[in-house]
Every structure is written in structure tokens, then in C-alpha cells.
C-alpha positions in Angstrom: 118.7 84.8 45.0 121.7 84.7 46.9 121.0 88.2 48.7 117.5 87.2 49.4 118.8 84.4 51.4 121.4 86.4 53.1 118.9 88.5 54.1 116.5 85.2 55.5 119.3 84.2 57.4 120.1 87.9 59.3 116.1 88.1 59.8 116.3 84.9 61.3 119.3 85.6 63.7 117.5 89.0 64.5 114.5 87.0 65.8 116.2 84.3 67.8 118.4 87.1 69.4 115.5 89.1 70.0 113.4 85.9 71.5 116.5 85.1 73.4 116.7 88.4 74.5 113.0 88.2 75.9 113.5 84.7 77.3 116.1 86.3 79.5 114.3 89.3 80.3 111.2 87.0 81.7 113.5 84.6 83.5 114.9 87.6 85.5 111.1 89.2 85.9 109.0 86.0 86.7 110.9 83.2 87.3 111.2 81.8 90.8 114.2 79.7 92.1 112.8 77.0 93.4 115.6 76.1 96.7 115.2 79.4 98.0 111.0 79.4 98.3 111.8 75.8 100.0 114.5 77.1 102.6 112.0 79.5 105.8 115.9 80.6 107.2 116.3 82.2 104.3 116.6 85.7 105.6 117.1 88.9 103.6 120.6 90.1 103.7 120.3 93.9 103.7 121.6 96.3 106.8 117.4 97.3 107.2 116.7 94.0 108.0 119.5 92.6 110.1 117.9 93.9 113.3 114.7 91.5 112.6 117.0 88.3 112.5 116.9 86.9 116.1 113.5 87.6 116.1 112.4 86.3 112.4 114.8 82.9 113.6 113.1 82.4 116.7 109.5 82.5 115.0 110.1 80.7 112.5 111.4 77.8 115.3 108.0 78.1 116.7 106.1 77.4 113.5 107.9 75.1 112.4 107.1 72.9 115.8 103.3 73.5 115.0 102.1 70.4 113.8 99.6 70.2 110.4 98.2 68.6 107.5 99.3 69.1 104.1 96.9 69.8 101.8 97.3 69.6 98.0 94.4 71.0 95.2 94.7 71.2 91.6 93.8 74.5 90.0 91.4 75.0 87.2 94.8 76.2 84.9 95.9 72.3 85.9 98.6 72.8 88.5 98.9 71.2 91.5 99.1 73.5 94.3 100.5 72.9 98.1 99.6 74.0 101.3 99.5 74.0 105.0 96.5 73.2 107.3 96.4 74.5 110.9 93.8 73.5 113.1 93.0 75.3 116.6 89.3 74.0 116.9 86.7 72.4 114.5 84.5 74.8 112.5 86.8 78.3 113.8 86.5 80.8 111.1 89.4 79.9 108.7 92.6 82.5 107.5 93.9 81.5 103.9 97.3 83.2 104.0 99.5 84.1 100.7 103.3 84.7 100.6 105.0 87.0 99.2 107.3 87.1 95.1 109.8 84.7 95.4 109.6 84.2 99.3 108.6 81.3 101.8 105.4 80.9 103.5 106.6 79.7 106.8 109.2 82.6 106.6 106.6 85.8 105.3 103.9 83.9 108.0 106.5 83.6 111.2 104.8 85.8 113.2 101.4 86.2 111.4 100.4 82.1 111.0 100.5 82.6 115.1 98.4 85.5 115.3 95.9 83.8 113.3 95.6 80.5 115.5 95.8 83.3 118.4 92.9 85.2 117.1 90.9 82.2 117.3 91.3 80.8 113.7 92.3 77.5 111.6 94.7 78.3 109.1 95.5 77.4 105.9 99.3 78.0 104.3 99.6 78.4 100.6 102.8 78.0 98.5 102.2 80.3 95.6 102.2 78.8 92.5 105.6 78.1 91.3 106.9 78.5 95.0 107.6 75.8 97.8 106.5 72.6 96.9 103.3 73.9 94.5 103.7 73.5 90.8 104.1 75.9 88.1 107.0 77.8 85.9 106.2 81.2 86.9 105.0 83.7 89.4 102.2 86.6 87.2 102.4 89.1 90.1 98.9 88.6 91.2 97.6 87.9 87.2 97.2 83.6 87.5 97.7 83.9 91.3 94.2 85.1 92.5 92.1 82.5 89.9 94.3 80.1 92.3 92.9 82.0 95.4 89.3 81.5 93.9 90.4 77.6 94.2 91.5 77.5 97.8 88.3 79.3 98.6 86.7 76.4 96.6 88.3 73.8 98.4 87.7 75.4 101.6 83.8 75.9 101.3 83.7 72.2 100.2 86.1 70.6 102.5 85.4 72.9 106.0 81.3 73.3 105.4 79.4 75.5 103.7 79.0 77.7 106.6 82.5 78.4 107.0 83.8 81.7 107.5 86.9 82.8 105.7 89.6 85.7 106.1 92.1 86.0 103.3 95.2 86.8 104.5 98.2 88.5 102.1 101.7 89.7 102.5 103.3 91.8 99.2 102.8 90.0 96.3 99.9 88.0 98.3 98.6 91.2 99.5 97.9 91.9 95.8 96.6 88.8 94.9 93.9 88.5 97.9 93.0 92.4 97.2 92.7 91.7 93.6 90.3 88.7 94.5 87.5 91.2 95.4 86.5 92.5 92.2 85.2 88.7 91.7 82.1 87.6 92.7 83.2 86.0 96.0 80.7 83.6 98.1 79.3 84.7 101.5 81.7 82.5 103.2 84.4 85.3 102.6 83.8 87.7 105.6 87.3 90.4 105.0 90.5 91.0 103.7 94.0 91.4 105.4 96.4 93.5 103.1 100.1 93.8 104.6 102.3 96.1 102.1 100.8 95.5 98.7 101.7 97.1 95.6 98.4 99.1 93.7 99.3 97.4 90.3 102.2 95.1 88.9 102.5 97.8 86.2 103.4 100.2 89.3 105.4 98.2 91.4 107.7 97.0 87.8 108.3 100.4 87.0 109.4 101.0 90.1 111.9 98.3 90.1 113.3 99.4 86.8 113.8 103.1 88.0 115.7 101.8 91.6 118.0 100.1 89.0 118.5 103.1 86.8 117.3 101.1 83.6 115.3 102.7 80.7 111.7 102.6 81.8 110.5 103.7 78.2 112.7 100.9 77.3 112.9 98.3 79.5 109.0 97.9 80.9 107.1 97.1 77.0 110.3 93.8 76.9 109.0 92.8 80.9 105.3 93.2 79.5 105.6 91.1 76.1 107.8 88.7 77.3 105.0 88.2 80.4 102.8 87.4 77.2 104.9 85.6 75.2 106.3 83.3 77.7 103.7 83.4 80.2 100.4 83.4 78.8 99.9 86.6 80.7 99.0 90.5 80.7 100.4 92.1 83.6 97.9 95.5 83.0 94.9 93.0 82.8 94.2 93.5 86.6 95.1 95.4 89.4 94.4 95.6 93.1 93.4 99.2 92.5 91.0 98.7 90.5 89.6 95.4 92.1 89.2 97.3 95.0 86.2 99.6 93.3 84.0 95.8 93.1 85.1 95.2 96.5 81.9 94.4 98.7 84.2 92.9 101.8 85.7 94.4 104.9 89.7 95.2 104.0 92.1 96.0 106.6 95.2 97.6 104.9 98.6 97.3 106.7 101.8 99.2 105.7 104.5 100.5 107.1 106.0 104.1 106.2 109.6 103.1 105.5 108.8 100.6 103.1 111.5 101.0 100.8 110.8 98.8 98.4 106.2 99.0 97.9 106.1 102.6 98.3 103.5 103.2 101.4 101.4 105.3 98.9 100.2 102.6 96.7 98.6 100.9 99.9 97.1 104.6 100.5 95.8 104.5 97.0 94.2 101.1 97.6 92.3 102.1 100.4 91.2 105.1 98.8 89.7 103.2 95.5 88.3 100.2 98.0 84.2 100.3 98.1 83.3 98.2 100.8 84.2 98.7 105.0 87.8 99.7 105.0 90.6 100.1 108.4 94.1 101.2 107.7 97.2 100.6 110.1 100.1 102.6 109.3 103.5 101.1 111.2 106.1 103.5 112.1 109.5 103.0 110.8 108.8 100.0 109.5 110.6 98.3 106.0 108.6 96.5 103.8 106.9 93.3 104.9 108.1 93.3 108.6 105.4 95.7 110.1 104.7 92.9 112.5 108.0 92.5 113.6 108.3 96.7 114.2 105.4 97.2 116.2 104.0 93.8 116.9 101.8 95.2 120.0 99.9 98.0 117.5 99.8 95.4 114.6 98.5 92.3 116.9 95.8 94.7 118.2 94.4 96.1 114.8 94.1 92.2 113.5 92.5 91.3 116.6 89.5 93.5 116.1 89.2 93.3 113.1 88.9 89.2 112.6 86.5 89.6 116.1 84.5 92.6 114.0 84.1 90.4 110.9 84.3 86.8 111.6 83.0 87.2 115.3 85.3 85.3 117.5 87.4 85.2 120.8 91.3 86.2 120.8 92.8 82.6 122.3 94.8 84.4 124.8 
């Protein structure tokens, strides 16, 4: 008797040490600090990006100084989510725009919130899900995140008019949430689909992560994935851009740049070769990962252009 509960009492360290062990490995994976999605000045720090600075700074002035209405929903998983509503004229086809893992909207949207209003559209800001000032515990990579697109595209029908003509915008992780919106059955009012550096699946982009920090992948990936469902409620192989993309029935206009060091270029190339429906592809030059705008902000500015005139049928505001 006395060995038996010896052994209940090592069994039970061995599973608190290996939920605590799992706890930490989600915290690291999905958690978001909250301050930092709050602060749009927060810049990265790398050498890549320190060129951008004066130019991210002075954008992100100028959005800041655009007045608009705040905007708050509650999804259909119960959380109240936040964003920012730009208007340039009454009924103009309407850009929902989606930040990126762990970043700021006004920050990932300096430069592209104004080329929306430019392009003739109303805009509408979204803090992710357990970013900014939305609610929620944890970012899914794209999992939770696009049923929470499917809202804003509710709210937006309902509130703007049923005839309302809508152009989902994303940036990284927001890339792959709008892209893996398509293999839903999305209303009319959704005319295309503007991907800037997504990842082809959260499965892809994690392992990737592990190998740049020379971890296990054999190892380390399975403890991401259970602790996603353990902790988060959530599968990250139950859905991937990729494979939304063969349901897609909308225009998609995929952006990446080809010195994206951290979403390898390819995956967007893969996404644009699985996608079904009317498909354009920018490639920036030199350009690191999420800043395509910012390298070549004549060739990118152009390609969005035509394609919100091709598929929502409006004048540039020039």
C-alpha cells in the first residue's frame, strides 16, 4: 500500500510537470502581450528593418490624425471585438483590414489604411482577437480568427446596406485569416481578397519557427499542437489558407516580397497556385516580410489600385 501511493504521488508530479510544461509551451506559441498590440510606435528592432523607421513613424503620424468611429461587435465564440471605422464617402465599397501575430493595426496598416481611403474606399480596422483593445486569451493563427472575419462581414452587410461591396484586406497572420475565409460560403457583398505575405498553413509557418531556433521539430511541434488543444480549444491542422484557397470563388490578389525572411515567399507561391477563383500576384523586390509597401510603394500602390477599380469598380481619390 505504501508503494502504490508512492507511485500516485510521482504519477501525479509527472502530470502537473508535464501540464506545466505545456502551459508554458502555449504561453510562448499563442499568447499575445497585450501593451505591445496597444503601442502603433512599436517598431521591430532588427538591422532589416531600421531603414523603414522614419518612414513607418511618419505614417503612422498621419493615421493617427485621421479621425473615426470605434466600432465594437461581439463574436458568435462570445468575445467582444474592436475596431476602427474610416469613412471617405457614404455607400464606397468598404476594405476590412486584419493585422498581423502579435502586432498593431494602426502600425501593420500605416501605409495601407491610406491607400485604401485613396482607392476610393471606407475602411474598417480590426484588432484581432486578443490584440489591441478586442477581447480574448489567445491568438489561433488564423483557426478562431476567420469565424471572427465571418462576423465583421456580418456586421458590415447589416450596418453599411445590403448592397455593400466588401474587400478583405490582410497582412501575415491576417493574410491567412482573410485567405482562409474563402473556403466558406461568403455573401455576394464580398467582391476580392488582398493577401500581403501570408504563410500557406500554421502547421508550415510553426515548423519553420522551430527550425530558425534550432529546436527539435519531431519534438517540439506535437507539445505547440496539443497544448493549442488543450489550452486553446483549437487544432492548428484543422484549416489552412492552402487549402481554403481550392473553395475560393473570389478575386485574390497575393502580395509578397522575395526577401521575406521570416514567411518564406514560396508559401504565398503555393497559395496562388492552389486558389480557384481570378487570381494577380505582385512579387516586391528586396523586400522583408510585411513591409512590401514601404520597399516599392509606387509598384505596390499601382497593383491595389487596379485591382479594387477591377473588382469593386471605383475611382482612385487622387
Amino acid at each position: 500500500m505504501k508503494y502504490f501511493g508512492v507511485a500516485i504521488s510521482v504519477l501525479a508530479f509527472c502530470l502537473i510537470f508535464v501540464f506545466a510544461v505545456l502551459y508554458a509551451i502555449y504561453r510562448a506559441a499563442f499568447s499575445v502581450p497585450r501593451k505591445k498590440t496597444l503601442d502603433p510606435y512599436d517598431f521591430p528592432k532588427s538591422e532589416k528593418y531600421k531603414k523603414y523607421g522614419k518612414q513607418m513613424k511618419n505614417l503612422v503620424d498621419g493615421v493617427i490624425g485621421i479621425p473615426y468611429e470605434e466600432i465594437y461587435i461581439t463574436s458568435r465564440t462570445g468575445l467582444k471585438l474592436y475596431g476602427r471605422y474610416y469613412e471617405t464617402k457614404k455607400g464606397a465599397p468598404l476594405q476590412i483590414l486584419f493585422h498581423g501575430y502579435r502586432s498593431n493595426a494602426i502600425r501593420d496598416f500605416c501605409g495601407g489604411l491610406q491607400l485604401a481611403l485613396k482607392s476610393g474606399c471606407n475602411a474598417l480596422l480590426i484588432d484581432e482577437r486578443a490584440h489591441g483593445k478586442s477581447e480574448g486569451k489567445c491568438l489561433s493563427f488564423g483557426i478562431f480568427e476567420r469565424s471572427d472575419c465571418l462576423d465583421w462581414i456580418d456586421y458590415s452587410v447589416k450596418h453599411f446596406g445590403k448592397d455593400i461591396k466588401i474587400i478583405l484586406v490582410g497582412i501575415s497572420m491576417g493574410a491567412a485569416t482573410v485567405l482562409m475565409t474563402t473556403e466558406f460560403s461568403l455573401p455576394a457583398n464580398v467582391v476580392g481578397v488582398i493577401a500581403d505575405c501570408s504563410y500557406s498553413s500554421p502547421e508550415g509557418i510553426i515548423r519553420k519557427v522551430i527550425n530558425d531556433m534550432h529546436l527539435p521539430e519531431k519534438i517540439v511541434y506535437p507539445l505547440i499542437r496539443l497544448s493549442g488543444k488543450i489550452f486553446g480549444g483549437f487544432d492548428i491542422e484543422s484549416a489552412s489558407p492552402e487549402e481554403a484557397l481550392h473553395n475560393s470563388k473570389v478575386p485574390v490578389l497575393f502580395i509578397h516580397g522575395d526577401d521575406d525572411g521570416f514567411v518564406p515567399y514560396d508559401m504565398s507561391v503555393s497559395n496562388y497556385n492552389a486558389c480557384a477563383s481570378e487570381k494577380y500576384f505582385l512579387t516586391v523586390h528586396n523586400a522583408e516580410h510585411g513591409v512590401s509597401y514601404l520597399e516599392d510603394t509606387e509598384s505596390y500602390t499601382k497593383e491595389v489600385y487596379n485591382f479594387v477599380k477591377k473588382v469593386a469598380g471605383v475611382s482612385v481619390n487622387t
